[in-house]
C-alpha positions as a Markdown table, in Angstrom:
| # | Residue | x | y | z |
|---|---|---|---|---|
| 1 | Unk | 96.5 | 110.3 | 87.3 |
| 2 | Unk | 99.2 | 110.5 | 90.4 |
| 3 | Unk | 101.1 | 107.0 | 90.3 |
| 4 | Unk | 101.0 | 105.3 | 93.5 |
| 5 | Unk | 104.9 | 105.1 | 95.2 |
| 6 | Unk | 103.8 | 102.2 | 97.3 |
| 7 | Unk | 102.7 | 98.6 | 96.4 |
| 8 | Unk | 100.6 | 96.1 | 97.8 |
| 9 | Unk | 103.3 | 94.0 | 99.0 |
| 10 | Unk | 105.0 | 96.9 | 100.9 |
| 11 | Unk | 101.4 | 97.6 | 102.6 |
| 12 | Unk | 100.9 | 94.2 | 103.5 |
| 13 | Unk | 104.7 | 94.1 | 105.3 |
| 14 | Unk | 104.0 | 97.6 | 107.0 |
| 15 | Unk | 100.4 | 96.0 | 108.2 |
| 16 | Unk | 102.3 | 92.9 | 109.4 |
| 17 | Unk | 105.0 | 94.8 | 111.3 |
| 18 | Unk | 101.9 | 96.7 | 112.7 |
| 19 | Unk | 100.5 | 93.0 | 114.2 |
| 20 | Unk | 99.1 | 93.3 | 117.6 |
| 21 | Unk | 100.4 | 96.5 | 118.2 |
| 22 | Unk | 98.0 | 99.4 | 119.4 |
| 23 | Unk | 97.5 | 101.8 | 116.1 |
| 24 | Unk | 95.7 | 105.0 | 114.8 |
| 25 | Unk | 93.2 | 104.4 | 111.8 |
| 26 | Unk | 92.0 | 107.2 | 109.8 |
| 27 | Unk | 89.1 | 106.4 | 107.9 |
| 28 | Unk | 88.2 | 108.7 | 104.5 |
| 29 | Unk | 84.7 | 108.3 | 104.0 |
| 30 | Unk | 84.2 | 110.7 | 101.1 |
| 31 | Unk | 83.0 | 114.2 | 101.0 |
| 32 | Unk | 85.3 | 115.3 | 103.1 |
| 33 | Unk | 84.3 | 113.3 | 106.3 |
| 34 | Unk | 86.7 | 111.2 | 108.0 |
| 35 | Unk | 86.7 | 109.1 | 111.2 |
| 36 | Unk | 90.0 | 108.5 | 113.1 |
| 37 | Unk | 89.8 | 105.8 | 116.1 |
| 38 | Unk | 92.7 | 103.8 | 118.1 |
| 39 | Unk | 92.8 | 100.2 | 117.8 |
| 40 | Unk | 95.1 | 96.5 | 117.5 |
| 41 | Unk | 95.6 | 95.1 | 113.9 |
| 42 | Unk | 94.3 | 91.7 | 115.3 |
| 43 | Unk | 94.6 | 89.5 | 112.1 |
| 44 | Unk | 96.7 | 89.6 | 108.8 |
| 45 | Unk | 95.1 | 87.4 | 105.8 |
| 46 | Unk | 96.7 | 87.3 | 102.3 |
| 47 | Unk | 93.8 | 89.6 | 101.0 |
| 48 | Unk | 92.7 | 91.4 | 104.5 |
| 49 | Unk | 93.3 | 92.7 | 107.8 |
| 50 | Unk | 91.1 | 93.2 | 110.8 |
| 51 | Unk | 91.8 | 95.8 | 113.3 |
| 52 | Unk | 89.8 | 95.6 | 117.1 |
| 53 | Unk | 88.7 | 99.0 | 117.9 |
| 54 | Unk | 89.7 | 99.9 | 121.3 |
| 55 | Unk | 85.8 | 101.4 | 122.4 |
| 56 | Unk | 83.5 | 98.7 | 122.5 |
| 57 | Unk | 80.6 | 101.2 | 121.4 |
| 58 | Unk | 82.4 | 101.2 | 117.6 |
| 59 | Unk | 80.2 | 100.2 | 115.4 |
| 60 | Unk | 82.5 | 100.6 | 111.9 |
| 61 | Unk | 83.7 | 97.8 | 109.9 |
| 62 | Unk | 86.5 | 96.4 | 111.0 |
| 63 | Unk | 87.8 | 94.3 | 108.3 |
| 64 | Unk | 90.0 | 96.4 | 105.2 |
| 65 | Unk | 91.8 | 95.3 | 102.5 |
| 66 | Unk | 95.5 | 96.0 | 101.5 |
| 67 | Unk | 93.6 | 98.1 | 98.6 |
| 68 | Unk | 91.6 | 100.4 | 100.5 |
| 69 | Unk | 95.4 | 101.4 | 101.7 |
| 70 | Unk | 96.7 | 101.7 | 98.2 |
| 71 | Unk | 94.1 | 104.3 | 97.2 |
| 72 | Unk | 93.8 | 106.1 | 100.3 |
| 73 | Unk | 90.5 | 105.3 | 101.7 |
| 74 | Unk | 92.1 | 103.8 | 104.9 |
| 75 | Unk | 95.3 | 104.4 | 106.6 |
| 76 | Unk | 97.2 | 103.2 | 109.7 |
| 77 | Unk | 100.2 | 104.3 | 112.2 |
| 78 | Unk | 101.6 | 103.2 | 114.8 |
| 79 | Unk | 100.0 | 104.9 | 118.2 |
| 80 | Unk | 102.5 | 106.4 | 119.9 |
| 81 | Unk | 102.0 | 105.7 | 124.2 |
């Protein structure tokens, strides 16, 4: 098993830094298919975050948990403009 360099409490400061700023998310939805939208991390909870996706007609979940990050199954950057 790979150990994990980051923790939760470093995912949850980048998420926070990340707050109402337009970002990418990349989405790994297993066998090998992935979905990759632009959006605004609109809230920041102690166990969650909630992104807005920028098209209207998404109809994903919007709501991911500082674990999803840790293992891989969602991640965020910043969108560059």
């Amino acid at each position: 098993m790979i150990k994990s360099t980051s923790s939760i409490e470093s995912i949850k400061k980048l998420v926070s830094d990340c707050y109402n700023k337009p970002v990418i998310v990349k989405l790994n939805l297993g066998r090998n298919k992935f979905v990759t939208f632009s959006a605004t991390v609109n809230g920041v909870y102690p166990s969650l975050f909630t992104v807005s996706p920028d098209d209207k007609s998404f109809l994903g979940k919007t709501a991911y948990s500082y674990s999803e990050m840790l293992c891989g199954r969602v991640k965020i950057g910043i969108k560059n403009r």
